[in-house]
C-alpha positions as CSV (number, residue, x, y, z in Angstrom):
1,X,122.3,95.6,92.4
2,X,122.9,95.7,88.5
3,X,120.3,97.0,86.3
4,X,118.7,95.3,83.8
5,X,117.9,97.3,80.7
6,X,115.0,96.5,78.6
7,X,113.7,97.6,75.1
8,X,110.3,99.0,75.3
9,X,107.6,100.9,72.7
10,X,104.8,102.7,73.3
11,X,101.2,101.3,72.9
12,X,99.2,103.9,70.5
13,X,96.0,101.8,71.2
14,X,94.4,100.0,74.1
15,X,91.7,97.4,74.7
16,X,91.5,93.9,75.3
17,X,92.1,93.0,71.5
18,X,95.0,95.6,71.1
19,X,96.1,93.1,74.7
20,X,95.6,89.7,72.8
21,X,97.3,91.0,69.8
22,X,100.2,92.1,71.6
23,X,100.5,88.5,73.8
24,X,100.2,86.7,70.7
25,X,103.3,88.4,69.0
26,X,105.3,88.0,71.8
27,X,105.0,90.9,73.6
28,X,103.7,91.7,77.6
29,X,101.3,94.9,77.7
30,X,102.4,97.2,81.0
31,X,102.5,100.7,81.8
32,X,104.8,102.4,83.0
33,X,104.3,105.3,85.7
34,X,105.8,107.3,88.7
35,X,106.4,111.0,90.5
36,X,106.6,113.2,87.7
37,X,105.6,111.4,84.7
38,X,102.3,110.8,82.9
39,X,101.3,107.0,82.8
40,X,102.9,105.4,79.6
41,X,101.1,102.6,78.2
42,X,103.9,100.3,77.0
43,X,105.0,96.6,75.8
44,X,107.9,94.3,76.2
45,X,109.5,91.1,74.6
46,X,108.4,88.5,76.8
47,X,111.7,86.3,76.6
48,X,113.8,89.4,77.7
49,X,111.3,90.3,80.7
50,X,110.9,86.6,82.0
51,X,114.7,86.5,81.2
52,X,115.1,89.6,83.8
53,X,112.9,88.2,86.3
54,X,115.1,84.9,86.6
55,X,117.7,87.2,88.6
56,X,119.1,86.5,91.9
57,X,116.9,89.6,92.8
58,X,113.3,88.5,91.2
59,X,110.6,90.5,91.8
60,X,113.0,93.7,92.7
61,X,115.5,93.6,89.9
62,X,116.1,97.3,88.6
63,X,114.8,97.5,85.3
64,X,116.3,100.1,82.6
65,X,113.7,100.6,80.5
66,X,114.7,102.2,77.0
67,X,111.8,104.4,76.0
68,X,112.4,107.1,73.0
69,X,115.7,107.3,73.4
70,X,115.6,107.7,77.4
71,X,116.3,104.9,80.1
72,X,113.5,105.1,83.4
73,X,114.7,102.9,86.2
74,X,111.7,101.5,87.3
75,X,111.1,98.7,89.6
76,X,108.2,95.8,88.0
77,X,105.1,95.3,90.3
78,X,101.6,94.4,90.0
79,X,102.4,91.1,87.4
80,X,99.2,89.6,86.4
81,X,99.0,86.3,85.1
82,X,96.8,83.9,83.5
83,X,95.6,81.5,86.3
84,X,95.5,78.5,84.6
85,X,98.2,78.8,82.6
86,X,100.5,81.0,84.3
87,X,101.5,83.1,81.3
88,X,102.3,86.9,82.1
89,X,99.5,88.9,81.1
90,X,100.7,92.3,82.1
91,X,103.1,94.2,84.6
92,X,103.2,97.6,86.2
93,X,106.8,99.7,86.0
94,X,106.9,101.9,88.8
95,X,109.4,104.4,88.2
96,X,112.0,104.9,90.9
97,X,114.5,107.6,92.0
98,X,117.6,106.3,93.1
99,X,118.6,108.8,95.8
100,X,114.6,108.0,97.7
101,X,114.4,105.1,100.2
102,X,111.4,102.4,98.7
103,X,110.0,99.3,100.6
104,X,110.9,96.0,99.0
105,X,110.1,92.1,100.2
106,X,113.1,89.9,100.4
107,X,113.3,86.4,100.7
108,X,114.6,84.9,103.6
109,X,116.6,81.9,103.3
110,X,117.1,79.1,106.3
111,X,120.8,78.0,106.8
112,X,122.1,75.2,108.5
113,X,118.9,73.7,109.5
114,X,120.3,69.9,109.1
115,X,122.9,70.9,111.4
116,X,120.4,72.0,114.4
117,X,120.6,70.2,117.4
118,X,116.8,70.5,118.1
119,X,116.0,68.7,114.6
120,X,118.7,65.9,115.2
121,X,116.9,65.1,118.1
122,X,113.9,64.6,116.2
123,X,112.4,68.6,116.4
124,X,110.6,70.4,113.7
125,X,112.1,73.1,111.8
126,X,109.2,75.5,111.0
127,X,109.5,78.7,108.9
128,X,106.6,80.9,109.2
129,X,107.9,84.0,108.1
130,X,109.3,83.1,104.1
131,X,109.6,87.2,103.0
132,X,110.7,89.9,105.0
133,X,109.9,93.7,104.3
134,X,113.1,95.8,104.2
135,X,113.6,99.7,103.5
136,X,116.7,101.1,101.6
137,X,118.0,102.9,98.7
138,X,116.2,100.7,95.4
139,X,120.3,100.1,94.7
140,X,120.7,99.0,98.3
141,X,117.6,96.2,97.9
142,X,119.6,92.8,99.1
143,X,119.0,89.7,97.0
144,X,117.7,87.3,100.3
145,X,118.6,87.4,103.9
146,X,120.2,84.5,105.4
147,X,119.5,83.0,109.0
148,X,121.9,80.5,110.2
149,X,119.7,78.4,112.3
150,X,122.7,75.4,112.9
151,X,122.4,76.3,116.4
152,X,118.4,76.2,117.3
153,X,117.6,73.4,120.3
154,X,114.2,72.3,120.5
155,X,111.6,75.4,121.5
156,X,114.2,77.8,120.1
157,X,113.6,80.9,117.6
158,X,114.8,83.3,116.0
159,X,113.1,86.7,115.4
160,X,113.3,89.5,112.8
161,X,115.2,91.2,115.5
162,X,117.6,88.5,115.2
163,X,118.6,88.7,111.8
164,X,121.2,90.3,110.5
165,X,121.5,93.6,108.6
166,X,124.5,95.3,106.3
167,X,123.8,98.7,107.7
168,X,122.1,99.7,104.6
169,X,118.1,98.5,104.8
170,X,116.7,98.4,107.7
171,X,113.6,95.8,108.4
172,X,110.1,97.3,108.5
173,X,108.0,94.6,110.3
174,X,108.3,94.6,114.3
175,X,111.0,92.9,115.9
176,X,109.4,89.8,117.8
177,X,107.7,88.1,114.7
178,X,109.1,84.5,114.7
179,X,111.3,83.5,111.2
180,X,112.2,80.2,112.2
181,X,111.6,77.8,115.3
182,X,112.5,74.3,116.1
183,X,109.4,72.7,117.5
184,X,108.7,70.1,119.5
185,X,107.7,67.0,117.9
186,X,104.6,65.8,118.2
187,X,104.4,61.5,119.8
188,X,102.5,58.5,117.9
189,X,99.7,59.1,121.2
190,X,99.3,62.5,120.4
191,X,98.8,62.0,116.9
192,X,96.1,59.1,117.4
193,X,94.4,61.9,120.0
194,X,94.5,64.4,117.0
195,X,93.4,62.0,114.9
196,X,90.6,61.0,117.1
197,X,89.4,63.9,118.1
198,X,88.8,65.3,114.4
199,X,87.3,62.2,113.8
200,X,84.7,62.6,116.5
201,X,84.2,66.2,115.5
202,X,83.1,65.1,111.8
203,X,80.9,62.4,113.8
204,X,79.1,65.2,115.8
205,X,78.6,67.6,112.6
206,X,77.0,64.5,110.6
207,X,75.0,63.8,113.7
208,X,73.5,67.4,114.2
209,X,73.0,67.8,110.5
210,X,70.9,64.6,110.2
211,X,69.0,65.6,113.1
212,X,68.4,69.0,111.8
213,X,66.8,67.5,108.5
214,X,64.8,65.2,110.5
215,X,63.1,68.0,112.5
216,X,62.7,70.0,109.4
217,X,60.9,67.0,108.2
218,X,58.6,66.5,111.3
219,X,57.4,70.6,110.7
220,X,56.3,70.0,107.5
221,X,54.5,67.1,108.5
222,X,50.3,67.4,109.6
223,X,50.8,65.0,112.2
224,X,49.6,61.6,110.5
225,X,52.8,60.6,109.3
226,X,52.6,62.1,105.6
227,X,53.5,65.4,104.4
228,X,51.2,68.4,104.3
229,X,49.9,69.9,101.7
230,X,50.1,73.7,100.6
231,X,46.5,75.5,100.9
232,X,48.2,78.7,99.2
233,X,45.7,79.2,95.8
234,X,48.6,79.9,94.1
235,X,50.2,76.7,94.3
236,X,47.3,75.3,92.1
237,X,48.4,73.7,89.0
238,X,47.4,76.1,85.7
239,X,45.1,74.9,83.3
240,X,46.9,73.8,80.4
């Protein structure tokens, strides 16, 4: 995996206005940190990082940062962003040592799916499992993983176990958690049952709740059909 170099300063001030300041010129506040160096309170151009992100390998594109004259490979983590308008509003660098083994999610991609039998037949290609967690050299981290799935019949799977590996990561999660299955389809009757069934569930909730009300409204009541009234003193209205 190419690096990606980055130009980076320092931030000689912090706070949330120091933040703004720095967003509205352009700039994404971070900090950048790892085994054996102080947290560095930094800032990027945005372009360049968003630019940098846009790789084939996203979220674990080696980044180069230039910082006084010396380049940290880090790897970006932690991204915040705005939730509304999905702006970045600041990023960890994690620094990383080339020669240590890190733990990375990868993307796994579904190939061949309009070729399986099972969904010409009218089966359901489902894809539970959209990210797997892989452990390598940070160099070693593969863009996505690719499962051919042309060959799935109806009720078929395929597993992590199942995918396949370059001999250089290894996958972290256990072996029998399903990727990608070809389900059964479900019939026009079974659907109308589905459809009835949450129907009469919804029935049965509105049913319970109005009768709850209506008991709470016979408590409060003295018996002659209107409401009783409060003999707490304190419920008397104050002079004016």
């Amino acid at each position: 995996m190419a690096e990606v170099k980055l130009e980076v300063t320092k931030r000689e001030a912090s706070g949330k206005g120091v933040a703004r300041r720095a967003r509205a010129a352009g700039k994404v506040p971070g900090v950048v940190y790892g085994r054996g160096m102080d947290p560095v309170a930094v800032e990027v151009d945005r372009r360049e990082f968003i630019q940098a992100l846009q790789t084939d390998a996203g979220m674990n594109v080696l980044l180069g940062l230039k910082l006084d004259g010396e380049t940290i490979t880090t790897l970006p983590r932690q991204i915040q962003r705005d939730p509304v308008k999905g702006t970045l509003l600041h990023a960890d660098f994690v620094k990383v040592d080339l020669t240590v083994e890190v733990e990375a999610e990868v993307p796994v991609h579904l190939i061949g799916g309009e070729d399986a039998p099972g969904v010409r037949e009218g089966g359901v290609l489902e894809h539970p499992l959209f990210m797997v967690t892989v452990r390598c050299l940070p160099a070693d981290v593969p863009e996505s993983i690719d499962a051919d799935v042309s060959h799935l019949n109806i009720g078929d799977q395929i597993r992590v176990e199942d995918l396949t590996s370059t001999g250089k990561f290894e996958f972290v999660q256990e072996p029998d958690i399903v990727v990608a299955a070809v389900a059964q389809p479900v019939s026009e009757e079974e659907l109308a049952a589905m459809e009835a069934d949450a129907g009469a569930s919804g029935l049965d909730a509105t049913v319970e709740g109005q009768e709850a009300a209506t008991g709470a409204t016979a408590e409060e009541s003295d018996g002659s059909g209107e409401p009783s009234v409060s003999a707490d003193p304190g419920a008397e209205k104050e002079p004016s």
